[in-house]
Every structure is written in structure tokens, then in C-alpha cells.
C-alpha positions as CSV (number, residue, x, y, z in Angstrom):
1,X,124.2,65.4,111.8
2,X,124.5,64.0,115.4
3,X,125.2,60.4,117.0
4,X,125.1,60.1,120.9
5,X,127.1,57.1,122.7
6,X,130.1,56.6,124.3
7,X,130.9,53.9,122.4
8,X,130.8,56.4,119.1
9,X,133.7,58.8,121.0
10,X,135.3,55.9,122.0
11,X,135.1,54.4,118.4
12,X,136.2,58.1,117.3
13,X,139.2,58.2,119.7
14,X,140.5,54.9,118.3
15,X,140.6,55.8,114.7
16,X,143.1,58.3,114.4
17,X,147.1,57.4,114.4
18,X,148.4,55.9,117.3
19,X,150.2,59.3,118.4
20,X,146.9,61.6,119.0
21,X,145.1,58.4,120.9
22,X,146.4,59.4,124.4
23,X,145.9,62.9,124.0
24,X,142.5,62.4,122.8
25,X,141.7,60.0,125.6
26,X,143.9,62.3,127.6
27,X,140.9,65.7,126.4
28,X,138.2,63.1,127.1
29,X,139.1,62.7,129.8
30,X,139.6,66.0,131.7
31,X,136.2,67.0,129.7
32,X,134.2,64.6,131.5
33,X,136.1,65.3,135.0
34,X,135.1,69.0,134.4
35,X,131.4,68.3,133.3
36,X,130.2,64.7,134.8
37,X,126.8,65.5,133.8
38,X,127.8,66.9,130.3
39,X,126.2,63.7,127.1
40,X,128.8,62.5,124.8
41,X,128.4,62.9,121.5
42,X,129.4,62.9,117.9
43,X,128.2,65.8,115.8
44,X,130.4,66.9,112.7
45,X,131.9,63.4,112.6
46,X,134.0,64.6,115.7
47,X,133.3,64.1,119.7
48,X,131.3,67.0,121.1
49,X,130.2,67.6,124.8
50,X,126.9,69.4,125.5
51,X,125.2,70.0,128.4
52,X,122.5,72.7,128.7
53,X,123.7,73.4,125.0
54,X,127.5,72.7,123.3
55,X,130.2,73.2,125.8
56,X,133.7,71.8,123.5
57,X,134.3,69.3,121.1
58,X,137.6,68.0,119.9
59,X,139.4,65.9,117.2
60,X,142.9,64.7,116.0
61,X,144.6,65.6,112.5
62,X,147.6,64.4,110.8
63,X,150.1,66.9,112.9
64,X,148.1,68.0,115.9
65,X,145.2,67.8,118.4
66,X,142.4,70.6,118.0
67,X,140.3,71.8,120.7
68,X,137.6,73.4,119.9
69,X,135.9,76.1,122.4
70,X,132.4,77.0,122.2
71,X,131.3,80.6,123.6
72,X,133.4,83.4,125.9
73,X,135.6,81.4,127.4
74,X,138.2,81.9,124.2
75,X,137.8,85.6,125.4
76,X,138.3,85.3,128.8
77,X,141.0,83.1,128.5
78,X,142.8,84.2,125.9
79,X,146.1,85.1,127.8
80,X,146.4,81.3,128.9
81,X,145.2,80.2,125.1
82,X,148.0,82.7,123.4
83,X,150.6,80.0,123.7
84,X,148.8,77.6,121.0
85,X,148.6,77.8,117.4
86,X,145.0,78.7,116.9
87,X,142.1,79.4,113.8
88,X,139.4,81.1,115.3
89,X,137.5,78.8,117.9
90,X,140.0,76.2,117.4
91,X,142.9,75.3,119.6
92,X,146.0,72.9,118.4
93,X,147.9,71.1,120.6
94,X,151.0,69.3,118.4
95,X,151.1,65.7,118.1
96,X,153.1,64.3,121.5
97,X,152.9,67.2,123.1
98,X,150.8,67.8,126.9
99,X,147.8,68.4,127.2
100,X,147.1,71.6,129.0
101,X,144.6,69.7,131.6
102,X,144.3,73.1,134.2
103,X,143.4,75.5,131.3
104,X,141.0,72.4,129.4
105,X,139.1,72.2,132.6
106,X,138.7,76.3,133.5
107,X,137.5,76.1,129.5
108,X,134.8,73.6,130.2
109,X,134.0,74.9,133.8
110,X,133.0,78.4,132.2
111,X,131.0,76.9,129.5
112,X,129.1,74.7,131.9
113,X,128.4,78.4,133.7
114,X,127.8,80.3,130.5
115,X,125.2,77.5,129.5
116,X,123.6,77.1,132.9
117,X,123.3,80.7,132.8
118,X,121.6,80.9,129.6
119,X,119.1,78.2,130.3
120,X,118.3,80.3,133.4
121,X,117.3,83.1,131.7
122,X,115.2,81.1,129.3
């Protein structure tokens, strides 16, 4: 179940209540500034980024933001992740709250490598 567009994210970021919309535009953001060559897309009825396979995907709920990390970088981050509520991939980020844009950006710079790696190999 996959749709591809920017306008789909960008019709995905302006559904949910007023108070996640920055942060999500915030997330989409510092994605794209981390992986310019990473496709938009909607898979799960959320935004996704892949590039060389999934890198993250993200999506707003009634109380918080989740992140959601593909791969090792939950492992070798997990110091800098230990601060936020989390569910197993998943990341939350309460409603109104900063985004953490340095840690979002080492996340999605170490999937790009994990990926790029792996299609190497292949």
C-alpha cells in the first residue's frame, strides 16, 4: 500500500490538528535536508522516505509526534534516543515540543549509509 508525491505528504502533513503541523513540516523538513535524493512517499497511510530502500517515516497522533527509525541507527544511537518516550522503532516527540533536528539528521545520515551500503553489496 504505497502512494508517491509530494503533494500526498504535503496533503498528509495538513490533516492532522493544527499543533503537530509544524513539527511535521518541521521532520520533513530536516529529512529532506539530510537525504536530498531520498522519494517522498506515503506507505502505511503515513509519509515515508526511501532511498536505496526505507530510510524513516513519520506521523502525528492525538498527544505527540512519532518518528519512526528504520535499521541500526536506533542501536547506535540509543544514548541520544533515551530521552524520548519510545515503542520499539518508534520515537515520540510530545505535541509542542522541539524537534530534535541534530539527532533526526545523524538518524537519516546513517540510514542513507546503511542503505548505500547494502545496495553495494548486492
Amino acid at each position: 500500500m504505497k502512494s508517491s508525491g509530494k503533494k500526498d505528504v504535503a496533503a498528509s502533513i495538513a490533516a492532522p490538528p493544527a499543533k503537530a503541523r509544524p513539527m511535521l513540516r518541521h521532520l520533513r523538513r530536516t529529512i529532506r535536508a539530510a537525504a536530498p535524493k531520498a522519494e517522498e512517499e506515503i506507505s502505511y497511510g503515513i509519509p515515508y522516505y526511501g532511498y536505496k530502500g526505507r530510510l524513516i517515516y513519520f506521523a502525528a497522533f492525538k498527544h505527540h509526534v512519532s518518528l519512526y527509525v528504520m535499521g541500526r541507527a536506533r542501536r547506535k544511537f540509543a544514548k541520544e534516543l533515551k530521552p524520548y518516550k519510545t515503542s520499539k522503532a518508534t520515537y515520540q516527540f510530545p505535541l509542542g515540543s522541539a524537534i530534535p533536528v541534530t539527532l533526526v539528521k545523524k538518524l537519516v545520515s546513517d540510514r542513507v549509509k546503511e542503505n548505500e551500503a547494502s545496495a553495494a553489496k548486492k
